[in-house]
C-alpha positions as CSV (number, residue, x, y, z in Angstrom):
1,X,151.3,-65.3,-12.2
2,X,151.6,-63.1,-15.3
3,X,154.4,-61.4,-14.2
4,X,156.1,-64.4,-12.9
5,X,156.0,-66.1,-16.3
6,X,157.2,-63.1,-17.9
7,X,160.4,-63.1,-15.7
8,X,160.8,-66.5,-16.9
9,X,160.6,-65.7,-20.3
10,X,161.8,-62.3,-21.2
11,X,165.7,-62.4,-20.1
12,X,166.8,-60.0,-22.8
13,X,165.5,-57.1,-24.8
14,X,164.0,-54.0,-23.2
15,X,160.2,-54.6,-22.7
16,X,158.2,-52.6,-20.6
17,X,154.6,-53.8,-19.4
18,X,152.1,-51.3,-18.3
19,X,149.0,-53.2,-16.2
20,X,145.6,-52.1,-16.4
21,X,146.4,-49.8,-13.4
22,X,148.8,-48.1,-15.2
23,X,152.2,-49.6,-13.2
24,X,155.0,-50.2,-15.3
25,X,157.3,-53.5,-14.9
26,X,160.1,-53.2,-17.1
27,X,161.7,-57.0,-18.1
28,X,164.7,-58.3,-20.1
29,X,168.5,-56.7,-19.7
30,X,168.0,-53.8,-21.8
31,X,169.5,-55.3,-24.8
32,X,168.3,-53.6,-28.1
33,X,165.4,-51.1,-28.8
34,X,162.8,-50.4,-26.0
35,X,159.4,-51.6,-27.1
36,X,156.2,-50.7,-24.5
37,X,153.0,-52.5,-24.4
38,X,150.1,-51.5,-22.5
39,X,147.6,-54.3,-21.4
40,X,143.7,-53.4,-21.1
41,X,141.8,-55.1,-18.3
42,X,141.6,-59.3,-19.1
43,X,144.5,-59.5,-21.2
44,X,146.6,-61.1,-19.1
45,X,144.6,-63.9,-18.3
46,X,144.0,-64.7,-21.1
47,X,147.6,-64.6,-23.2
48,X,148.4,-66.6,-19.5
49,X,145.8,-69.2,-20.7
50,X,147.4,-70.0,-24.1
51,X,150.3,-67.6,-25.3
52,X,150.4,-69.2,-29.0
53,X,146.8,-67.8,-29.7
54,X,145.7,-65.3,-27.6
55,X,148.5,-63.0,-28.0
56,X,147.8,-62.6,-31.5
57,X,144.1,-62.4,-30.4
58,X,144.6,-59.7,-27.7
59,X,146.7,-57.4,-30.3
60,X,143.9,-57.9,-33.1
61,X,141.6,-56.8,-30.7
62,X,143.6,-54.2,-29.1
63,X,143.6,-55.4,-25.9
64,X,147.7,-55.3,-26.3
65,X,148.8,-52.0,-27.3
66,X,152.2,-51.1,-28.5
67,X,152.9,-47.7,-27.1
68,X,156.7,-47.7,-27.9
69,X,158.3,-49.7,-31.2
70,X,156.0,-52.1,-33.3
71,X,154.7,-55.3,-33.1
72,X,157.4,-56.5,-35.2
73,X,159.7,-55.1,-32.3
74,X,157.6,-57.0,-29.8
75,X,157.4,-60.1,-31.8
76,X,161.2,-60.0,-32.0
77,X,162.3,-59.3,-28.1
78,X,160.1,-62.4,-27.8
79,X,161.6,-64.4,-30.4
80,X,164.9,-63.7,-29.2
81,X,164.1,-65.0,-26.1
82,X,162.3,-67.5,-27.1
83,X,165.5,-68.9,-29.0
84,X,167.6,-68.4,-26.0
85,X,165.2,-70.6,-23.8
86,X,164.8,-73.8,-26.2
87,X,161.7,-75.8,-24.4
88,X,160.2,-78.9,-24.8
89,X,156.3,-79.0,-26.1
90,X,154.0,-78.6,-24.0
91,X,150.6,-80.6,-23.6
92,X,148.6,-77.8,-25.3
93,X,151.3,-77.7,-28.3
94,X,151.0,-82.1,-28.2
95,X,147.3,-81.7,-28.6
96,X,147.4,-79.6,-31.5
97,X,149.9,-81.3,-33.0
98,X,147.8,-84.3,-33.0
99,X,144.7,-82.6,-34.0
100,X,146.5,-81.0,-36.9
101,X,147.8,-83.9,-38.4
102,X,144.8,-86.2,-38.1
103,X,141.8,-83.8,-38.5
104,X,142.8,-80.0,-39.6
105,X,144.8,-80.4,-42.4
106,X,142.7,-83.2,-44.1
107,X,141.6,-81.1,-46.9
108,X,139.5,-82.6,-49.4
109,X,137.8,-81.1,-52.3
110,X,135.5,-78.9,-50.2
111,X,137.7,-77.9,-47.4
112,X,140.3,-76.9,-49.9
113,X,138.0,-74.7,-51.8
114,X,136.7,-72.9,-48.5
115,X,140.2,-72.6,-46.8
116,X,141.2,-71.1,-50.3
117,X,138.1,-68.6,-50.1
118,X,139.0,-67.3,-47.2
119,X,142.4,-65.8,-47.5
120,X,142.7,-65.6,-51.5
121,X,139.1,-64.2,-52.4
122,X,139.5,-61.1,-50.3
123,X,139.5,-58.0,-52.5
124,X,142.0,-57.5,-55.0
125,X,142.3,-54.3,-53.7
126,X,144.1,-55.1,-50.7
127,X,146.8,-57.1,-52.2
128,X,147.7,-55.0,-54.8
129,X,148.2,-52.2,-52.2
130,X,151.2,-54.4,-50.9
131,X,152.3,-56.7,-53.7
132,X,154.6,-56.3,-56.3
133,X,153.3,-55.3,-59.8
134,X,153.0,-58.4,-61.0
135,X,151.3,-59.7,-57.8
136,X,153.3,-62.3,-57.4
137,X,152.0,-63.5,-53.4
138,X,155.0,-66.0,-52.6
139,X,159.0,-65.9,-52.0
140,X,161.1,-63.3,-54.2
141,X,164.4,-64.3,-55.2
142,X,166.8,-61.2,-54.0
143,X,169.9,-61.5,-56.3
144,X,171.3,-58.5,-55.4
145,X,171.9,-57.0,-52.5
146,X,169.5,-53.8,-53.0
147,X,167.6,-55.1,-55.2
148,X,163.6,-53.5,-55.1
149,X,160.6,-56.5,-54.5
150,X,159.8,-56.0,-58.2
151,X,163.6,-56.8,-59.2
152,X,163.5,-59.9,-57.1
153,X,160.1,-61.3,-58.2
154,X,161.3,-60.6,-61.9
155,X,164.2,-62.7,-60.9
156,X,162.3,-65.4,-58.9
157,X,160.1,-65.9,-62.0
158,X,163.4,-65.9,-64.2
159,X,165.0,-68.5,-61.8
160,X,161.9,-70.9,-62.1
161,X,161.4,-70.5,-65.8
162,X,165.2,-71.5,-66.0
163,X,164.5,-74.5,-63.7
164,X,161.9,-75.5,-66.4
165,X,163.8,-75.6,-69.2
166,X,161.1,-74.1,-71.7
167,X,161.3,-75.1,-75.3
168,X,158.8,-74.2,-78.3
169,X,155.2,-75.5,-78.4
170,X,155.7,-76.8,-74.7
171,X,152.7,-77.0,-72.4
172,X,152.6,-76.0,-68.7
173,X,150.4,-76.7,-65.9
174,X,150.5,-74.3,-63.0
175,X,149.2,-75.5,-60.0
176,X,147.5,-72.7,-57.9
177,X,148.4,-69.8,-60.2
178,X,147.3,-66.8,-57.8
179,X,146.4,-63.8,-60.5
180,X,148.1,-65.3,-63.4
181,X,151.3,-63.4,-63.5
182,X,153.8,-66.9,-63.8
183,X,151.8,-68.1,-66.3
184,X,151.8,-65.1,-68.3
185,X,155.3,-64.8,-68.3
186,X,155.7,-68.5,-69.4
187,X,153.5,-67.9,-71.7
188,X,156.1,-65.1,-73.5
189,X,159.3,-67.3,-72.9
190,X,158.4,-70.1,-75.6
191,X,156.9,-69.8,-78.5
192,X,153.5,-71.3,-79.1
193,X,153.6,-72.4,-75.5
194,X,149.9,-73.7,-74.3
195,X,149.9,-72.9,-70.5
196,X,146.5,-74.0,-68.6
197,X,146.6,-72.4,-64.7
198,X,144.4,-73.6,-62.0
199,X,142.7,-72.0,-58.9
200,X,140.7,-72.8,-56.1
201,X,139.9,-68.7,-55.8
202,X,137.1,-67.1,-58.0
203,X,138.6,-63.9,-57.1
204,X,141.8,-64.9,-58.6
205,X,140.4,-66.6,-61.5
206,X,138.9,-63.5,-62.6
207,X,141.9,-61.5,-62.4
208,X,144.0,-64.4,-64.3
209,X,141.5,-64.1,-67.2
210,X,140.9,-60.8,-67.7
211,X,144.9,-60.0,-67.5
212,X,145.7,-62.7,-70.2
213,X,142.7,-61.3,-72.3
214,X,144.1,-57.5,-72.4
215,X,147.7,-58.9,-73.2
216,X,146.2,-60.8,-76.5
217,X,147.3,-64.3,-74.5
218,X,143.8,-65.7,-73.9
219,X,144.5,-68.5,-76.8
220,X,147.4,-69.8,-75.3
221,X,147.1,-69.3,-71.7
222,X,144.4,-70.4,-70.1
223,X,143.1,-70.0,-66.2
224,X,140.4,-72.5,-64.6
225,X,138.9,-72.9,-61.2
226,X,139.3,-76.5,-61.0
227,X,141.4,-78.7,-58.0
228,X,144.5,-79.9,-59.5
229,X,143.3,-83.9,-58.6
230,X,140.8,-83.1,-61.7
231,X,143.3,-82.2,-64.2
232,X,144.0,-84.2,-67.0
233,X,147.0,-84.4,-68.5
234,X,149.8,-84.7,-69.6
235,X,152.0,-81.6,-69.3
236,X,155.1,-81.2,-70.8
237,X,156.3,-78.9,-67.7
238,X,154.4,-78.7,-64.6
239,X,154.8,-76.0,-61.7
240,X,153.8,-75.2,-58.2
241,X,154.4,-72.1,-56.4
242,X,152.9,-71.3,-53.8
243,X,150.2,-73.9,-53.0
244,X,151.9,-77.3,-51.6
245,X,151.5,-75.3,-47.8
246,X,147.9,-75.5,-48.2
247,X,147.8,-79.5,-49.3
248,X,148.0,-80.5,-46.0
249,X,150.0,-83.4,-44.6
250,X,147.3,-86.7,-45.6
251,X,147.3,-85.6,-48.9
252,X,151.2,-85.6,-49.8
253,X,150.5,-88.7,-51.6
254,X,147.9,-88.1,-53.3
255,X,149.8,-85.0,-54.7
256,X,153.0,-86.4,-55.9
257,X,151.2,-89.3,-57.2
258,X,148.9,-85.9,-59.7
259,X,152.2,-85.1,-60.5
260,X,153.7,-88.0,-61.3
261,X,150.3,-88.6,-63.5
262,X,149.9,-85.7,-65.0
263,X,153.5,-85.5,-66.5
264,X,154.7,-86.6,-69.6
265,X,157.9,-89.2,-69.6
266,X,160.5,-86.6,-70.8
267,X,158.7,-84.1,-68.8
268,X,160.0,-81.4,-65.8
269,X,158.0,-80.3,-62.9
270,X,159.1,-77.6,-59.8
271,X,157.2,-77.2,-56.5
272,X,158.3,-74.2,-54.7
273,X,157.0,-74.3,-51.1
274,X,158.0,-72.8,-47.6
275,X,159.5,-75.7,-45.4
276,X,160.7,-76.1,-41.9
277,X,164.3,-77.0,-41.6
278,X,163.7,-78.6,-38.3
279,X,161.6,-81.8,-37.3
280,X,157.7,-82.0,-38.4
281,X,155.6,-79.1,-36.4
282,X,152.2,-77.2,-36.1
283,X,150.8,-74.6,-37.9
284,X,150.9,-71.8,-35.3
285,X,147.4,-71.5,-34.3
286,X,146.7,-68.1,-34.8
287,X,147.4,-68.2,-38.5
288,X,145.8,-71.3,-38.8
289,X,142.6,-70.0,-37.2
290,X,142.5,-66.5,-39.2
291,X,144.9,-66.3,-41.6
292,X,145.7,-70.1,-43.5
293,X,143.0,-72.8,-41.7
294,X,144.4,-76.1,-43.2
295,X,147.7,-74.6,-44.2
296,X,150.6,-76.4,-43.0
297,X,154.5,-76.3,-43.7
298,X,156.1,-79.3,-44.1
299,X,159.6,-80.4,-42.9
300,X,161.6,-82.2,-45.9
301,X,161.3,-85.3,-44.5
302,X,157.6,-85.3,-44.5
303,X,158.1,-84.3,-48.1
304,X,160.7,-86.6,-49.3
305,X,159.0,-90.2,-48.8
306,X,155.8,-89.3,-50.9
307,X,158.0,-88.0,-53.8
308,X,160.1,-91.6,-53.9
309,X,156.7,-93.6,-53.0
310,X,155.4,-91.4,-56.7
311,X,158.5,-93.0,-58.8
312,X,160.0,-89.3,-59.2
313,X,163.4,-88.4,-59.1
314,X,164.5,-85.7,-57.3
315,X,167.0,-83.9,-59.9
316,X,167.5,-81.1,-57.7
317,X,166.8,-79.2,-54.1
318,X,167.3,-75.9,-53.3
319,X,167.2,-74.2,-50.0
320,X,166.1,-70.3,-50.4
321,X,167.1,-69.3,-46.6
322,X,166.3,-65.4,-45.9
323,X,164.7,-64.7,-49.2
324,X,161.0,-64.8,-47.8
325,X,162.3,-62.5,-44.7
326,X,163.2,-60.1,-46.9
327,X,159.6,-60.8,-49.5
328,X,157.6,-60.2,-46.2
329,X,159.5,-56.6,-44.7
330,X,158.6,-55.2,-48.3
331,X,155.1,-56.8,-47.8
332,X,155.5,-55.3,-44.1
333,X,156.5,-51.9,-45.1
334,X,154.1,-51.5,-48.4
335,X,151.3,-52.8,-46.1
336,X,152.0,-49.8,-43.2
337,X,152.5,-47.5,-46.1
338,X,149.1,-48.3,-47.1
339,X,147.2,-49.2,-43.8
340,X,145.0,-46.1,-44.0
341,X,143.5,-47.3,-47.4
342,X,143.0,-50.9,-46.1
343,X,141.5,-49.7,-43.1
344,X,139.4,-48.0,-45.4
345,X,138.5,-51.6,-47.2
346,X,137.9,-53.7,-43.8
347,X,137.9,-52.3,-40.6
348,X,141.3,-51.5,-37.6
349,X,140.9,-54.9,-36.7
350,X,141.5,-56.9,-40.1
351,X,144.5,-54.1,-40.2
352,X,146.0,-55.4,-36.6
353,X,145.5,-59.2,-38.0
354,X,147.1,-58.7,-41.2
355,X,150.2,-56.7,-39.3
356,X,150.4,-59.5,-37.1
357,X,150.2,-62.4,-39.9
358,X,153.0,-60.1,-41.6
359,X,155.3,-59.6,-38.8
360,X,155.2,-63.0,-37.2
361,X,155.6,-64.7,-40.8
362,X,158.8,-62.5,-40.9
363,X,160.0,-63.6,-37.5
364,X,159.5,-67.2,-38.6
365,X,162.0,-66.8,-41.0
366,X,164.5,-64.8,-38.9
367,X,164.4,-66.5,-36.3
368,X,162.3,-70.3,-36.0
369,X,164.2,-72.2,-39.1
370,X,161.6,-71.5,-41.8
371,X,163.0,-71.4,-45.3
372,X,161.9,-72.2,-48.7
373,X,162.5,-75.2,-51.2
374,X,162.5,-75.8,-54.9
375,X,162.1,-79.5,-55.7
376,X,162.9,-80.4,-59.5
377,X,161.3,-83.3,-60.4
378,X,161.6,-86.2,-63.5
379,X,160.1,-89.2,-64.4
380,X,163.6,-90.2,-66.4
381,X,167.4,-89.7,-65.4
382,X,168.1,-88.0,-68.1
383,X,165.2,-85.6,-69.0
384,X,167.5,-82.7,-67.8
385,X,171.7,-81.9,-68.3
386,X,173.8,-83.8,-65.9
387,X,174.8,-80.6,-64.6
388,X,173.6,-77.9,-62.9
389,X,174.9,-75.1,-65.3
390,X,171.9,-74.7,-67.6
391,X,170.0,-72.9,-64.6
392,X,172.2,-70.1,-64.4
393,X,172.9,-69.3,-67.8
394,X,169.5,-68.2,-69.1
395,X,168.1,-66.9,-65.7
396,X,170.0,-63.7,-65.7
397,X,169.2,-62.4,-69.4
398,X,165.7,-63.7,-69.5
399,X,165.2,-61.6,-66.0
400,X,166.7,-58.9,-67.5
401,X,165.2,-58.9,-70.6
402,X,161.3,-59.1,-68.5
403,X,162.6,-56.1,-66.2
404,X,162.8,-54.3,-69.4
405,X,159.2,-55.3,-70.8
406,X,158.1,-53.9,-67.2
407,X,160.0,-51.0,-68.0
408,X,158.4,-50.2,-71.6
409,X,155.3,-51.0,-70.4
410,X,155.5,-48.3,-67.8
């Protein structure tokens, strides 16, 4: 049976299967580079049973053992396929997709704390091993063609902070803040500028303060562990990186309607957020089970109706395609560099997991429509220029001008 549904899968690529009695099938028509996988006894069966969580499962466990290439290598002959041979849903995908949307991603203030704990309050020492310096943990913005992950998240900070439209004495609410390195750098770019960031992760929290204490910024930009529903406002500029895939579907409302709240009249906000380009979906159930439980991404047209039900106007949308393909192969690459140390921290398996959270999240982006939007957002038609021009004209210098602060400080 096994077999059979591979044939009916793998058309092209080069993948060679080695059973638990060590015979080799070899499947696809040899396209591309040859990736081997060895199967230990039960495998099978059980990737048979439900392909969308147990193959992640039986690699983390290493029951699935890549003898030849990388999982990234297996995770692409599949995709490939996988693209080639659209299918309908099938009644295990239709079950989840109901589950998902009525129970998992409900979220409240206690499920959005714990789902937070999990992922974001594991040590800092294993995402500094693969970040950038500035530990920026979303989408960089590659501006150039080689330019370094550092270079592009210096420019996707640059690109938001132009988006914003800073001016002196303004004050900024970042929602979901990570370890304080946006807020910091808003913090620079006006003068006086009062920023207040908020987390859901101690971990974070700690490493947000103790950074804007030893840069002299703890007066002006501030870091709390408090849900963004219990913020009170208003903000001159509010902004969102990050942390709209972890609101979860029933709450869209409720947080357009914070923004819409916490803003002042003549204010700006900016949600930056991976999307779907395709229809509304499912969070693929092995991230949602290990890496992001409630975590969803949202097509735009679960995202649009909430934002016109909130009064806001949409002043402008932007589609970053490939950008977060090329964020996670640095990710990818810094994490292999690094995977003896990290084993080190947690243990083979957490390494196997976290490769194949990294590689798959790649894939998504490569191949399955995933992108990433920036929504601007107004109360009033004119609280920003008519035109677009204003966002490219300070974004290079002010990038250039923080890649040289990086490079002094060095």
């Amino acid at each position: 049976m096994f077999q059979a549904y591979l044939r009916r899968l793998l058309g092209l690529g080069c993948l060679t299967i080695i059973d638990t009695k060590g015979h080799a099938a070899v499947y696809g028509d040899g396209s591309g580079p040859p990736v081997t996988v060895r199967l230990r006894p039960g495998a099978a069966g059980r990737i048979l049973l439900d392909p969308d969580l147990k193959f992640g499962e039986c690699f983390m466990d290493g029951d699935l053992i890549v003898e030849q290439g990388d999982i990234y290598a297996l995770l692409e002959v599949i995709a490939r396929n996988m693209v080639a041979n659209h299918r309908p849903r099938t009644n295990v995908e239709r079950l989840r997709f109901a589950i998902q949307r009525r129970i998992s991603q409900i979220n409240d203030r206690r499920a959005a704390r714990r789902n937070v704990s999990h992922h974001y309050d594991l040590s800092y020492d294993l995402y500094r091993r693969f970040l950038d310096t500035d530990m920026q943990y979303s989408c960089a913005y590659f501006d150039a063609p080689n330019a370094t992950l550092e270079e592009a998240q210096t420019a996707k900070k640059a690109h938001i902070a132009a988006k914003l439209r800073l001016h002196d004495g303004v004050s900024v609410l970042d929602i979901g803040c990570g370890w304080g390195g946006l807020g910091l750098m808003l913090g620079e770019q006006a003068a006086d500028a009062r920023i207040l960031g908020v987390t859901l992760s101690q971990e974070q929290l700690t490493v947000a303060r103790h950074r804007a204490q030893s840069q002299g910024m703890a007066d002006r930009v501030r870091f709390e562990l408090c849900d963004y529903r219990d913020v009170q406002g208003p903000f001159d500029r509010i902004v969102s990186v990050g942390m709209f895939e972890h609101v979860g579907r029933p709450n869209y409302q409720s947080y357009f309607d914070t923004i819409a709240r916490l803003l002042a009249d003549d204010g700006v906000a900016l949600v930056h957020s991976i999307g779907r380009k395709d229809e509304p979906g499912v969070t693929q159930p092995f991230i949602q089970k290990y890496i992001f439980p409630g975590g969803y991404i949202p097509a735009l047209s679960e995202v649009l109706p909430a934002i016109e039900r909130a009064g806001l106007w949409v002043a402008d949308i932007e589609i970053l395609r490939l950008h977060y393909a090329e964020t996670l192969r640095a990710w990818r690459r810094r994490f292999e560099g690094q995977r003896s140390e990290i084993a080190d921290l947690y243990d083979e398996r957490f390494c196997r997991m976290w490769e194949f959270y990294l590689a798959s999240s790649e894939i998504a982006f490569r191949y399955f429509g995933f992108m990433n939007f920036q929504i601007q957002l107004t109360k009033r038609v004119d609280a920003l220029p008519i035109t677009r021009d204003y966002m490219a004209e300070p974004g290079p210098s002010l990038a250039q001008s923080m890649a040289a602060e990086r490079t002094a400080a060095a």
